[in-house]
Each structure stands twice: as structure tokens, then as C-alpha cells.
C-alpha positions in Angstrom: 151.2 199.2 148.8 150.3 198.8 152.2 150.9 202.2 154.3 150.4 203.9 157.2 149.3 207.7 157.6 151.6 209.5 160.2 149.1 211.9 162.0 149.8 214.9 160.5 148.1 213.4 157.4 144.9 214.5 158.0 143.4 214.6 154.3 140.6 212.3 154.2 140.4 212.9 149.8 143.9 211.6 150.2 142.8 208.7 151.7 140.1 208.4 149.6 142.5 208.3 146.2 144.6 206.1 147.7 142.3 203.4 148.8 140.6 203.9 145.5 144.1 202.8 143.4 144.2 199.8 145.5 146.3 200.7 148.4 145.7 199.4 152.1 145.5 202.9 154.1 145.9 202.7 157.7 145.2 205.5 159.9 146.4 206.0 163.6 142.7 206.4 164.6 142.2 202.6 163.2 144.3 201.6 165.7 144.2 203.7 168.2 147.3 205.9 168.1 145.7 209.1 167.2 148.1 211.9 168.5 150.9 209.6 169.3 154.1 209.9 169.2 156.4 210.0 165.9 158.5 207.3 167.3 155.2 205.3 168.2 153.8 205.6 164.8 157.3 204.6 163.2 156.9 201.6 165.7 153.5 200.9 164.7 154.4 200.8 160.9 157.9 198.7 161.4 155.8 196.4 163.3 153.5 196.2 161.2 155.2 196.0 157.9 153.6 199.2 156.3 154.9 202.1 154.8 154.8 204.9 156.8 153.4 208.4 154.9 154.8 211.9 157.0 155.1 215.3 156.6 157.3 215.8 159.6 160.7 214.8 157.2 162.9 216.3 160.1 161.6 213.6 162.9 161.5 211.0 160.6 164.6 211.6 158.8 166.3 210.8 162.4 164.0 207.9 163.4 165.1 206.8 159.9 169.0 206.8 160.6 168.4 205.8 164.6 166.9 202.7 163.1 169.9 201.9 160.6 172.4 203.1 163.1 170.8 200.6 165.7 171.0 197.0 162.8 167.4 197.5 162.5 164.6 197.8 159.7 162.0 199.4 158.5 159.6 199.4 155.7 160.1 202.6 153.7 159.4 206.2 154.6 157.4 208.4 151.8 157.8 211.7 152.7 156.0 215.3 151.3 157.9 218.3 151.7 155.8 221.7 152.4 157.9 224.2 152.0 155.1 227.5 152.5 154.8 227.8 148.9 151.3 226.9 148.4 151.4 226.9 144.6 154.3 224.5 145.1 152.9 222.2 147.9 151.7 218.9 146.8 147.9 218.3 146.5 146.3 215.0 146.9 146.1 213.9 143.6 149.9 214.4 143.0 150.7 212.9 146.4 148.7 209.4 145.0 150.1 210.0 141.5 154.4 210.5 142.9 152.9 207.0 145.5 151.9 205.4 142.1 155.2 206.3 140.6 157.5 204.7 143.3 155.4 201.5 143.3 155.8 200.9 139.5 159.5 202.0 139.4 160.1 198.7 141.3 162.7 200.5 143.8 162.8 198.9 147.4 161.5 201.3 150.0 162.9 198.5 152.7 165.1 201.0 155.1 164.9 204.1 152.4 163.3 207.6 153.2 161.8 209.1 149.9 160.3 212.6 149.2 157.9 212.2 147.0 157.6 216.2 146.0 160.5 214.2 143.5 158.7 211.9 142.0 155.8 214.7 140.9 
């Protein structure tokens, strides 16, 4: 899979595991958007045709529907949910592992937002 890391993904093992189970990791310091804007990231990843990976599910869940309610398209949105329960919160192996379980369930992420904190 070929994704993008919104900014607030800031977990360089993360990007380690992922690169590692064959996934094309781009970060917003590859191509020079560190600390833009959601909406410039989204653009970014649309343009782009990557998956964008968040933990900001309220922003994206509204760039998400702006972008249907508009007739356009995206790629797929994976979202992790941290809810302050750090026993609860997602670590970097089960962030990759939910990732690997969305690619092999053969679902199209083509205009879909999907919290992975599901797919655990």
C-alpha cells in the first residue's frame, strides 16, 4: 500500500514496520509539507494517489465528506482513534498489523474513511 503520514504521525518505529512489510511510506518532510495544513496534506495524498494515515479523525472526517459532497475522490483515509486511554491506544505494531488487515481483506479504500482501532 502506498500511504502518506498526516503530520501528527510522528512515530518513526511506525514507519519503520511499515516500510519493513513492504509499504511505500511517505512523510510530509519528504516533500516538504512538514506542518501543513490538513487540507494540504489531504491534497497532497489525493494528488498523489496515496493513502492518507491521521490521527486527527474530526478534520479528516469533514475533508472526507467535503470531497464526496464536492463529485470528487480520494484514495482512502486510515484513521487511529486515541481516545486517553493509554492501555487502549493503539501501538505501532497493532497500527501495521489493523494496515495489514485492511490490505488483505481486499475492501476498496477509494473515497472510504476507516478506523483502524477496528480492525485490531
Amino acid at each position: 500500500m502506498k500511504i502518506y503520514l498526516d503530520d501528527n504521525i510522528t512515530d518513526h518505529q511506525l514507519v519503520r514496520i511499515l516500510r519493513r512489510d513492504g509499504h511505500e511510506v511517505t512523510l510530509p518532510a519528504d516533500v516538504s509539507l512538514s506542518k501543513a495544513s490538513d487540507p494540504k496534506h489531504l491534497t497532497y495524498a489525493v494528488q498523489q494517489s496515496l493513502v492518507t494515515l491521521t490521527r486527527n479523525h474530526h478534520d479528516f472526517d469533514d475533508l472526507h465528506f467535503l470531497i464526496l459532497a464536492s463529485a470528487g475522490s480520494h484514495s482512502g483515509i486510515l484513521v487511529i482513534r486515541y481516545d486517553n486511554g493509554y492501555p487502549r491506544d493503539m501501538k505501532s505494531a497493532h497500527i501495521a498489523s489493523a494496515i495489514g488487515k485492511v490490505e488483505r481483506s481486499g475492501i476498496s479504500l477509494v473515497d472510504e474513511i476507516v478506523v483502524l482501532n477496528h480492525w485490531r
